[in-house]
C-alpha positions as CSV (number, residue, x, y, z in Angstrom):
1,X,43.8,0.8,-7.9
2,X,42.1,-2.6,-8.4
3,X,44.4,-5.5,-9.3
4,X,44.1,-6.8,-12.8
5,X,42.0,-9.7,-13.3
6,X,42.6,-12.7,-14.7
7,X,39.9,-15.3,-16.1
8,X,41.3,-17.9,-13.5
9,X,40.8,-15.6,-10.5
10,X,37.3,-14.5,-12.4
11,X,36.0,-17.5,-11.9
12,X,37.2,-18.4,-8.3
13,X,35.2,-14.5,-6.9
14,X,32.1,-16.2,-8.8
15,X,32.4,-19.8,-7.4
16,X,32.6,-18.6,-4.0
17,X,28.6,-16.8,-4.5
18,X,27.8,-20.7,-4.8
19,X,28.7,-22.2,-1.3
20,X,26.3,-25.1,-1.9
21,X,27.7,-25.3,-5.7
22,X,24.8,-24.8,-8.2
23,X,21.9,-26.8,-7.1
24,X,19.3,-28.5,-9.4
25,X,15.1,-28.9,-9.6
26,X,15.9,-32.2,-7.1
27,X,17.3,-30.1,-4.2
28,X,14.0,-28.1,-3.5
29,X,13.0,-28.5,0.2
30,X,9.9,-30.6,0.5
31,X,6.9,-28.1,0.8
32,X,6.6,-29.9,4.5
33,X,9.6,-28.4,5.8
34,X,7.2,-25.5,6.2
35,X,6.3,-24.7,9.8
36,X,2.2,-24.9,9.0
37,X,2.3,-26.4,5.3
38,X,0.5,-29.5,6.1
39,X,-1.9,-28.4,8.6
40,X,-2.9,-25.4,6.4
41,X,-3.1,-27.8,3.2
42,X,-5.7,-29.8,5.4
43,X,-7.5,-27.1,6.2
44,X,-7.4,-26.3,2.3
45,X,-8.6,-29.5,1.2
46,X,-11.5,-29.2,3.6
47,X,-12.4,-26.0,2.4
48,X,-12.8,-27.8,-0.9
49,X,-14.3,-30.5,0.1
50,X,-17.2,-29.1,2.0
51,X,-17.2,-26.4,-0.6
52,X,-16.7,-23.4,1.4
53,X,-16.0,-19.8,0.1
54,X,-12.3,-19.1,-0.2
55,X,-10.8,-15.7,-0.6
56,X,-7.7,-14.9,-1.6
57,X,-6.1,-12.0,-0.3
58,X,-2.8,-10.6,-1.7
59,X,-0.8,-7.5,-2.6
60,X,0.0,-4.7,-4.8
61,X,3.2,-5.0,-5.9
62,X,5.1,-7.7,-8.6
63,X,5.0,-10.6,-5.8
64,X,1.5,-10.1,-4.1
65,X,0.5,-9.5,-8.1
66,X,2.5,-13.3,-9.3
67,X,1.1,-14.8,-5.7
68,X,-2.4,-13.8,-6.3
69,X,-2.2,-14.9,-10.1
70,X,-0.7,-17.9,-9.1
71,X,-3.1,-19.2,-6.5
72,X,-6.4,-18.1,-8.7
73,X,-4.7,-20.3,-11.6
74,X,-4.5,-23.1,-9.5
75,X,-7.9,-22.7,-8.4
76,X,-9.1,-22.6,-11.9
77,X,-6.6,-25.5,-13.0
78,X,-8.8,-27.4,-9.9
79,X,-12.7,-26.4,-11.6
80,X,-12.8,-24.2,-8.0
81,X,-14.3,-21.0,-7.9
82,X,-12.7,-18.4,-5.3
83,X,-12.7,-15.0,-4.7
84,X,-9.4,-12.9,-4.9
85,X,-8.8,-9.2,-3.4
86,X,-5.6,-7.2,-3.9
87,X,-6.1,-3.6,-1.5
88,X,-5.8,-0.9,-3.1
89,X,-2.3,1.3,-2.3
90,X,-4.8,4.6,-2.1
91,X,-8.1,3.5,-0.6
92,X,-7.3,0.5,0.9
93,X,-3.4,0.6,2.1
94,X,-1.3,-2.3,2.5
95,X,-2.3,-6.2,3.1
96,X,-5.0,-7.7,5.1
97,X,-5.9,-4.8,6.9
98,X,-9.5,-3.4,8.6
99,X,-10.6,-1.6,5.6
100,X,-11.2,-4.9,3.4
101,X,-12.9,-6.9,6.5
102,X,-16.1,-5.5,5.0
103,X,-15.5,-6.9,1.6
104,X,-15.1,-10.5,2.9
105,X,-18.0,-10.8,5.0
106,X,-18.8,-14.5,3.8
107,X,-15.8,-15.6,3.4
108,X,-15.3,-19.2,5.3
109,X,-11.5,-19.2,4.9
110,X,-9.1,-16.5,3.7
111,X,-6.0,-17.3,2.2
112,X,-3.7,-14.2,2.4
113,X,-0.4,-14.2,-0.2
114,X,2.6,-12.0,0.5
115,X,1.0,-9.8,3.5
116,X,-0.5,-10.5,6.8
117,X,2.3,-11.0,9.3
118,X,1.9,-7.9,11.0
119,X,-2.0,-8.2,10.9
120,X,-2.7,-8.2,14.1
121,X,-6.2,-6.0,14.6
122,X,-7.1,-7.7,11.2
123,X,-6.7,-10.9,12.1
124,X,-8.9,-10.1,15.4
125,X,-11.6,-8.9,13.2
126,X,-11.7,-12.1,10.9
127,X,-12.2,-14.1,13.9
128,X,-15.1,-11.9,15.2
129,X,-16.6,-12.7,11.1
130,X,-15.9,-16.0,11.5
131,X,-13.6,-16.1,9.2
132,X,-10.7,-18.4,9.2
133,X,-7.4,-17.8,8.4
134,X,-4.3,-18.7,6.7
135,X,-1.4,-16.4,6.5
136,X,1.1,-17.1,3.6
137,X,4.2,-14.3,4.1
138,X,7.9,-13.9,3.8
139,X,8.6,-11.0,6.1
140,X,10.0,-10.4,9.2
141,X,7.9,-11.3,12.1
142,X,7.2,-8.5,14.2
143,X,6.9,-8.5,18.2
144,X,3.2,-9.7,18.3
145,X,2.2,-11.9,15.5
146,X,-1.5,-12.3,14.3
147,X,-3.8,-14.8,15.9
148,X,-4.8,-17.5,13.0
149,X,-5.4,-21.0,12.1
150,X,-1.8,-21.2,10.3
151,X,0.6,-19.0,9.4
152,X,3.3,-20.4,6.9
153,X,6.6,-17.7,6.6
154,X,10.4,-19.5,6.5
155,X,11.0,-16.5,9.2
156,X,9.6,-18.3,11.8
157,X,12.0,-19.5,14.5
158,X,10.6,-23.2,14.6
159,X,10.3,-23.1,10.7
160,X,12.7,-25.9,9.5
161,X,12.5,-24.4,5.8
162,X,16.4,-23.6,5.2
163,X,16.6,-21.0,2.9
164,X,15.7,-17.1,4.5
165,X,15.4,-15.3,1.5
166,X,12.5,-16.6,-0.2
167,X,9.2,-14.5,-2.0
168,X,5.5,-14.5,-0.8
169,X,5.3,-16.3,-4.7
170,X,7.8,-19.1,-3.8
171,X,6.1,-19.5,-0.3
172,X,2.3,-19.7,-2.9
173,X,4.4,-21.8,-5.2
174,X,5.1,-24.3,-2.4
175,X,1.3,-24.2,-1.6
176,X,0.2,-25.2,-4.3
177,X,2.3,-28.0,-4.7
178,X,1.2,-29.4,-1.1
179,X,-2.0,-29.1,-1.8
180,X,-1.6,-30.8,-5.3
181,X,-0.1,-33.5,-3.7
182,X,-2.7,-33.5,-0.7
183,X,-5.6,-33.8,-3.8
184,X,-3.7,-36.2,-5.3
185,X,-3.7,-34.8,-8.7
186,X,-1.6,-35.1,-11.5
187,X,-0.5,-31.5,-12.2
188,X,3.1,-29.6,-14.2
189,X,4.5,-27.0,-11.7
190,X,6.6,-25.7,-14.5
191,X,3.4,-22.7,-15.6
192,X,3.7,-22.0,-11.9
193,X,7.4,-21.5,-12.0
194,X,7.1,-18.9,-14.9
195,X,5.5,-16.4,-12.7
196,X,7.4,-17.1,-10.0
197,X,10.7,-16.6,-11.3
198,X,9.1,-13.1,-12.6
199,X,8.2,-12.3,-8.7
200,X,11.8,-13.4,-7.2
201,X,13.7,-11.3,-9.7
202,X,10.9,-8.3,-8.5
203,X,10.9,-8.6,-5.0
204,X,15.1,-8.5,-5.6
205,X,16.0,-12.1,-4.0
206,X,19.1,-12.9,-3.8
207,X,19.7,-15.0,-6.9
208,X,21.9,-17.8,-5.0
209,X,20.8,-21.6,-3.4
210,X,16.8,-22.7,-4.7
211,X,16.3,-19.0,-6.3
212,X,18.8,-19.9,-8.7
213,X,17.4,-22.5,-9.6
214,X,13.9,-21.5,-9.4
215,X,14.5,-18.6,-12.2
216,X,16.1,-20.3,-14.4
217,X,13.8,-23.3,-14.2
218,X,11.0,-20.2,-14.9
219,X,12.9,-18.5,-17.2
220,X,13.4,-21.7,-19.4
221,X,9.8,-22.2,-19.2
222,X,8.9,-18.5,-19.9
223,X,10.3,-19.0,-23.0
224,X,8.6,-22.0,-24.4
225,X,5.0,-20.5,-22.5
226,X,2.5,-20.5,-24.2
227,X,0.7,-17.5,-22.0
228,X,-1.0,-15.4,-23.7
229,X,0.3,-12.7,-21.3
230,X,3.8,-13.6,-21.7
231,X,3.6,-13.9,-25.7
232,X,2.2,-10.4,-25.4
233,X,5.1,-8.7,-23.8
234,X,7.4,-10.8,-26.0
235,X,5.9,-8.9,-29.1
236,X,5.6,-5.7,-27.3
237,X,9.3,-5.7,-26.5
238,X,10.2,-7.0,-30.0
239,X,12.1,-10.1,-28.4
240,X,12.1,-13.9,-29.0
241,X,13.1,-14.7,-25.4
242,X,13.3,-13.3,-21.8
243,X,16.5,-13.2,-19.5
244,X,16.3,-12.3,-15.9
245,X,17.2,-8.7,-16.8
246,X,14.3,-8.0,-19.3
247,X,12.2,-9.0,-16.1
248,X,13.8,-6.9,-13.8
249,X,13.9,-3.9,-15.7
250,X,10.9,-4.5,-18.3
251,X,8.4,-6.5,-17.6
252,X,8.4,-5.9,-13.3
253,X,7.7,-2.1,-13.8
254,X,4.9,-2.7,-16.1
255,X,3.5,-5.3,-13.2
256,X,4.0,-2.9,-10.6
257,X,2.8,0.2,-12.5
258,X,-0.7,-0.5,-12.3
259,X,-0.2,-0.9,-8.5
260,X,1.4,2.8,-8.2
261,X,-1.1,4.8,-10.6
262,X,-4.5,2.9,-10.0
263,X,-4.8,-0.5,-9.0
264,X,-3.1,-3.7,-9.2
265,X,-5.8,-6.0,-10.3
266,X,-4.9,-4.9,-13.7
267,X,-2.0,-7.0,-13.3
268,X,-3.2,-10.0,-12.0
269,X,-6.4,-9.5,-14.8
270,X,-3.3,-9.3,-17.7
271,X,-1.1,-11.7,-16.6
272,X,-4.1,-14.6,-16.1
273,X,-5.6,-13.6,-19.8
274,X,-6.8,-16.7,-21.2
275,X,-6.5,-15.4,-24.9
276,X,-4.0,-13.0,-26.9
277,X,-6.2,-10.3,-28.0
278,X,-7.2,-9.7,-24.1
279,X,-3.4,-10.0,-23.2
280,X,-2.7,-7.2,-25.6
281,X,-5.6,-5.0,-24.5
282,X,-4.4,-5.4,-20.9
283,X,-1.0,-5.1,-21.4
284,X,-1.5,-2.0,-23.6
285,X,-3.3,-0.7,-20.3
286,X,-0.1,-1.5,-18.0
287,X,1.6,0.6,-20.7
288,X,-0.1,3.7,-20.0
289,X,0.2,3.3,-16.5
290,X,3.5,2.6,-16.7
291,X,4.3,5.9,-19.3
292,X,1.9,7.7,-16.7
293,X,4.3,6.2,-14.0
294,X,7.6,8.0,-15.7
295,X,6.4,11.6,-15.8
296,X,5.3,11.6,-12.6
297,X,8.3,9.8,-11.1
298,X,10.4,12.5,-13.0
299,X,8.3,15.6,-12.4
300,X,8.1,14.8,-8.3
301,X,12.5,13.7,-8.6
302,X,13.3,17.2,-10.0
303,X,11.9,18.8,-7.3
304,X,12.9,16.4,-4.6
305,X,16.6,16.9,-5.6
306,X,16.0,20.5,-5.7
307,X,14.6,20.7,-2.3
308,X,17.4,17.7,-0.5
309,X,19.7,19.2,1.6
310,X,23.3,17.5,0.4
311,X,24.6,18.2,4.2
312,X,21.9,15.7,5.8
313,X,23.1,12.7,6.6
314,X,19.8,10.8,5.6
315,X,18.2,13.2,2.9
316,X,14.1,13.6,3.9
317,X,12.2,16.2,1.5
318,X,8.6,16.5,1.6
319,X,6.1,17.5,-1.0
320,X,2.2,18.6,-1.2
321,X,-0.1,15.9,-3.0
322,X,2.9,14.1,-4.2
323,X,1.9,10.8,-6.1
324,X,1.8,8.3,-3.2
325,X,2.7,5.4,-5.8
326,X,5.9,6.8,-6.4
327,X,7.8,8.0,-3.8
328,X,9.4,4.7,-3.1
329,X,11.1,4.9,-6.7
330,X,12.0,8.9,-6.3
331,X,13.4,7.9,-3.0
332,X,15.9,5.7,-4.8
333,X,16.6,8.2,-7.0
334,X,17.4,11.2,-4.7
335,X,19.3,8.2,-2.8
336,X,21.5,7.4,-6.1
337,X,21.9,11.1,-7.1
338,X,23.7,11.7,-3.3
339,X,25.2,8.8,-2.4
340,X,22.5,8.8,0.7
341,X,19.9,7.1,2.5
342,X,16.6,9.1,1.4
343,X,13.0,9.5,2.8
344,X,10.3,10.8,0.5
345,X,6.9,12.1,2.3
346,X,3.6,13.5,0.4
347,X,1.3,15.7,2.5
348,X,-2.1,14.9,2.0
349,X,-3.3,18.2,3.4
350,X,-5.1,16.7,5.9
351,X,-1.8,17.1,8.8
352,X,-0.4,13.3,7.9
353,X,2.6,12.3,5.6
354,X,3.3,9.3,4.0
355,X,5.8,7.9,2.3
356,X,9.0,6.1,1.8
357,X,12.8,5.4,2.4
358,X,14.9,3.7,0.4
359,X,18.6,3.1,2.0
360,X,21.8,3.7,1.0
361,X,25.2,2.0,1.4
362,X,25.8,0.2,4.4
363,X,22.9,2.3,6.3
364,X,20.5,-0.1,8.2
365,X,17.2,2.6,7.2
366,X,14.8,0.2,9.0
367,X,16.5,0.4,12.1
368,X,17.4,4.0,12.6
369,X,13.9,5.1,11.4
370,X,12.3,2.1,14.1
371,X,14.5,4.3,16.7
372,X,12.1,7.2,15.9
373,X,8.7,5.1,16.5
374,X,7.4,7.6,19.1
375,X,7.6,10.6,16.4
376,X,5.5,7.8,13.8
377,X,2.5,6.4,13.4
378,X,2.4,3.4,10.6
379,X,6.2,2.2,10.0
380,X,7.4,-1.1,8.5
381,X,9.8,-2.7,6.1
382,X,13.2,-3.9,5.9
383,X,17.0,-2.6,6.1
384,X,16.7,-1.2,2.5
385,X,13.9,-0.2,2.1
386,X,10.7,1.5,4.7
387,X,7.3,2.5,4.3
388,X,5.9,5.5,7.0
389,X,3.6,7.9,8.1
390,X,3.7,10.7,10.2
391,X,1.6,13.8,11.7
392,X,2.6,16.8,10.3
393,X,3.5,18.7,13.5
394,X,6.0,15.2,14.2
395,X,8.3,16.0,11.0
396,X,11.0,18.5,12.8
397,X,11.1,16.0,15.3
398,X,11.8,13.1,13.3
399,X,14.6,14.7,11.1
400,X,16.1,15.6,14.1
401,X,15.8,12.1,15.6
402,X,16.8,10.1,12.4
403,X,19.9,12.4,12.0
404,X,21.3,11.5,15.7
405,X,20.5,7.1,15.3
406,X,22.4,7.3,11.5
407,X,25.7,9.4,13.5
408,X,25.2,7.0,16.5
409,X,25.2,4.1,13.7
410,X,28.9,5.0,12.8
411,X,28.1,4.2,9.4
412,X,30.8,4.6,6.8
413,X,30.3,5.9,3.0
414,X,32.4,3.6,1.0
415,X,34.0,5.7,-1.7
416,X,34.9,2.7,-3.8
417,X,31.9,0.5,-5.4
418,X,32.3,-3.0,-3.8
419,X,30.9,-4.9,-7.1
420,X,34.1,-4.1,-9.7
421,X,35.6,-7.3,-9.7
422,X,39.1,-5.9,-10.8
423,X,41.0,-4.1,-13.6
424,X,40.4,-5.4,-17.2
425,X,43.0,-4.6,-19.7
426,X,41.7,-4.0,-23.3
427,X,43.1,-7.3,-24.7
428,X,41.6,-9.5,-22.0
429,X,37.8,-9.0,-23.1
430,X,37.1,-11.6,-25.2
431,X,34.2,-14.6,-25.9
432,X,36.3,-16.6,-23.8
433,X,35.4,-13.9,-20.9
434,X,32.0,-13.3,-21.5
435,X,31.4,-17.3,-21.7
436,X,32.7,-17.1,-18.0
437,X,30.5,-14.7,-17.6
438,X,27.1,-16.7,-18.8
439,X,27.8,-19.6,-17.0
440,X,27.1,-18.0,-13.7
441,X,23.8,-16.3,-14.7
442,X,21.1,-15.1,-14.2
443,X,22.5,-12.2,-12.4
444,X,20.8,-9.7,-9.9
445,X,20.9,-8.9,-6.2
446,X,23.0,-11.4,-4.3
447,X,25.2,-12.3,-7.6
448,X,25.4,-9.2,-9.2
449,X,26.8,-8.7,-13.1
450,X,30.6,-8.9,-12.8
451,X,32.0,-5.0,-13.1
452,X,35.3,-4.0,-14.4
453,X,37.3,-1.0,-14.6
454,X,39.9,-0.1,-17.1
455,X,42.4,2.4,-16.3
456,X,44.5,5.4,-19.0
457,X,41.6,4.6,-21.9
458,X,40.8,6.8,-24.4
459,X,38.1,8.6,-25.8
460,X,38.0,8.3,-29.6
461,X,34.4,9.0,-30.1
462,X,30.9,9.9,-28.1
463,X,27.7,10.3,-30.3
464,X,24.6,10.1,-28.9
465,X,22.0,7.6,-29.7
466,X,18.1,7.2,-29.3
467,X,15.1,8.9,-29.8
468,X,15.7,11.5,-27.9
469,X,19.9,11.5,-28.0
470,X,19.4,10.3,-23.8
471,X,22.2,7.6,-24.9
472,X,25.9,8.0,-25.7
473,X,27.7,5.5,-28.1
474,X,31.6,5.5,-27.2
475,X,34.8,3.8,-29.1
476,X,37.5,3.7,-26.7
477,X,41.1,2.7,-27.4
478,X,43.8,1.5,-24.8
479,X,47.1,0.5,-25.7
480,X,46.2,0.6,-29.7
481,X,43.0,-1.9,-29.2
482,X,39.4,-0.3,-29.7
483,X,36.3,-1.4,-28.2
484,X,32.9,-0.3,-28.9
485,X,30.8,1.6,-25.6
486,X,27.7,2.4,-25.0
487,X,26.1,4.5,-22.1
488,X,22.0,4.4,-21.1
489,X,20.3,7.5,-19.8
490,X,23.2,9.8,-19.6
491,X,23.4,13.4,-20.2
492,X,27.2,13.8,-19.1
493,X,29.1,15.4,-22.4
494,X,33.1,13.7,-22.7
495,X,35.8,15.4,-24.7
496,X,37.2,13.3,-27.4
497,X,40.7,12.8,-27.2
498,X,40.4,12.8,-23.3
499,X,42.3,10.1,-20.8
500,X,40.0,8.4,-18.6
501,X,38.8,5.3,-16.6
502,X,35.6,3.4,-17.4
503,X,33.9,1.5,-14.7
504,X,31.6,-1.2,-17.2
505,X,30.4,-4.7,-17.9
506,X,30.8,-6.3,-20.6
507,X,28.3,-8.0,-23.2
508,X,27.5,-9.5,-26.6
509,X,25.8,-7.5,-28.9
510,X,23.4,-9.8,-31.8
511,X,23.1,-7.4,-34.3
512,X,21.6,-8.7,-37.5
513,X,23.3,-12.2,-37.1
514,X,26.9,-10.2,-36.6
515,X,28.0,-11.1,-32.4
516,X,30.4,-8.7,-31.5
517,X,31.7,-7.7,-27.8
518,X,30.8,-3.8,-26.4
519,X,30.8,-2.7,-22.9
520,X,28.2,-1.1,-21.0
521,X,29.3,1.8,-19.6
522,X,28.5,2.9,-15.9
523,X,30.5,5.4,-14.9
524,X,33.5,7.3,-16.5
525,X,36.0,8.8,-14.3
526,X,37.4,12.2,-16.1
């Protein structure tokens, strides 16, 4: 069992997430630590200059959505007209790729945000155009990278940028400051921030060193914006202000949504509305999408989990015509529900499947599925998560394959979640504790909300809750104190009366003016 915590050693597990200590707006890197920056600004500020056509080119999820937003803003801020393209998922497939050389013809420099590192052919083709260009990305370099005029990503070996984990928007964010300053125009970064802090929170950065300080700087001036976008969602959720966790689980799924179920300039259109009543409009169209996004997510889960076999060590299940756009998000969920890596693959009906892996645990997915190359045709993407395809006639092959590289990988299944912090007694959760708590937001991947677990506690009551009683409202006593529970998308029934431990975190709850503590229950052991 875990040992009981104490406030003291609380704090001293969450000071050591901060090695630098908390860092401030002054400690950002200088955009020219950027292997690139300046000698792609220059090129920038020619383009201007000799007023050449500029294309943007970006991506379909919340970062290539924020990056592409936030470089046509700029553009606009600067009376500069550009072209932007985000590919579509279904016609177009991912990044700067041959199928949208044809749409560019014309272009004299093309900007790409968030994609392009593994362009290689691409890159050839804009050269035989004529066109130049400027690769903006955060990934992983692969083996052969792209031939261009610059290519700006902190991956780089002789990149003297000193923080890995950055987004494709932090990398645009940084742009546009360089060329700012290369223009030598008086312009606030803060707007720019707002949608960046959005992207880093999406694209799950850890939330340590400059990203810290980068979302709440954004968050902070998210909620004095005056966006039309953001005051939008602000009504639509019925809130007065935004915390890092009403972007992660709100507002980023209605970003990416439009991505998955048609396309993503629906995104980029809502969040650069100029006026409220468009905002609305748009953002009632992201809703759809995103309601539209659900069904389909659960309809395609239900029969993945049905079809999983529970003895594989990395579950794959395959489907006919399964919605391409969201695989990646049943994948985590079949990958939840076992406790295991998961591939998801549609079949188009035309002998190729596509899809995606999300991992698991300690398992490295990228590189026991990169192990299986010669069975693949398209693979990319990182340790948790992959994107594939695959001939048909391939698939046997590849199961077999991916089973032997995850045994060879001697990975382990931890029984035991590595986030609870400790054991919390009953009469240690107090303001005092959840002040603690606050002072080391936001939390997300890399500082994750602290967890707790109380042992022997009892069940007094379980209701359920919501519009459709998917939520259970607990009161749970232990050693004569009672705390208030409550449980989100849960259909697991408890006896009242029963012993049990609760693994939770705890929060305030602002009810009507009345602050009183509750815990938010993950997981009760019976």
């Amino acid at each position: 069992m875990s040992s009981i915590i104490t406030l003291e050693a609380l704090e001293k597990i969450l000071i050591l997430r901060f090695k630098e200590g908390f860092l401030s707006l002054k400690d950002l890197p200088h955009p020219s630590t950027f292997k690139d920056m300046d000698r792609a600004t220059e090129r920038i500020v020619q383009a201007i200059e000799n007023k050449e056509k500029i294309t943007i080119i970006g991506d379909y999820d919340v970062d290539g959505v924020t990056s592409t937003t936030l470089m046509r803003l700029f553009f606009e801020e600067i009376a500069y007209e550009i072209e932007w393209i985000i590919p579509n998922r279904f016609k177009d497939g991912y990044g700067l790729s041959a199928n949208i050389i044809p749409r560019i013809k014309g272009t004299d420099l093309a900007i790409t945000v968030d994609n392009g590192i593994s362009a290689v052919y691409a890159a050839k083709l804009c050269k035989e155009e004529g066109i130049e260009l400027i690769i903006t990305d955060h990934h992983l370099l692969p083996p052969e990278v792209p031939e261009c005029y610059a290519i700006i990503d902190q991956k780089q070996e002789e990149c003297t940028f000193p923080y890995a984990d950055v987004c494709g928007a932090q990398i645009a964010w940084y742009l546009i400051a360089s060329i700012k300053n290369a223009l030598g125009i008086q312009m606030n970064m803060m707007p720019f921030m707002e949608l960046t802090a959005i992207a880093i929170i999406a694209d799950m950065m850890p939330l340590q060193h400059i990203n810290r300080v980068m979302v709440n700087a954004g968050i902070e001036a998210l909620n004095k914006s005056t966006r039309p976008a953001i005051k939008a969602f602000l009504e639509h959720a019925q809130k007065e202000t935004l915390g890092a966790e009403d972007i992660g689980f709100f507002l980023a799924p209605l970003l990416n949504s439009a991505g998955r179920m048609d396309d993503a300039k629906y995104a980029v259109e809502f969040l650069a509305s100029t006026n409220i009543y468009d905002a609305r409009v748009r953002l009632e169209r992201l809703v759809d999408f995103n309601n539209a996004r659900k069904a389909t997510e659960q309809e395609i889960t239900a029969k993945a989990l049905i079809q999983a076999n529970p003895e594989d060590k990395v579950i794959v299940v395959e489907g006919e015509a399964w919605h391409e756009g969201v695989v990646g998000i049943v994948a985590a969920r079949v990958a939840r529900h076992y406790g295991k890596a998961c591939i998801v693959l549609s079949d188009n009906g035309k002998g190729i499947l596509k899809g995606s892996g999300r991992s698991f645990d300690s398992c490295d997915l990228f590189g026991i599925t990169q192990s299986c190359r010669s069975c693949l045709e398209k693979f990319g993407g990182h340790q948790a998560a992959i994107g594939l395809s695959l001939k048909t006639e391939n698939l046997e092959c590849f199961k077999k394959q991916l089973q032997k590289n995850y045994t060879q990988g001697n990975y382990i299944k931890e029984e035991t979640d590595r986030d609870i912090i400790g054991e919390l007694h009953f009469k240690d959760i107090s303001f005092e504790l959840t002040d603690l708590v606050k002072k080391y937001e936001p939390y997300g991947q890399g500082n994750p909300r602290p967890k707790f677990i109380s042992s022997n506690v009892e069940i007094l009551q379980a209701g359920s809750m919501g519009k459709k009683g998917e939520h259970l409202r607990f009161s749970f006593v232990q050693d004569g104190i009672v705390m208030a529970g409550v449980q989100f998308k849960t259909c697991d029934v408890y006896e009242v009366g029963s012993k049990v431990d609760v693994i939770y975190t705890v929060n305030e709850n602002n009810f009507r003016g009345n602050v009183t503590l509750q815990m938010l229950v993950e997981k009760i052991i019976q």
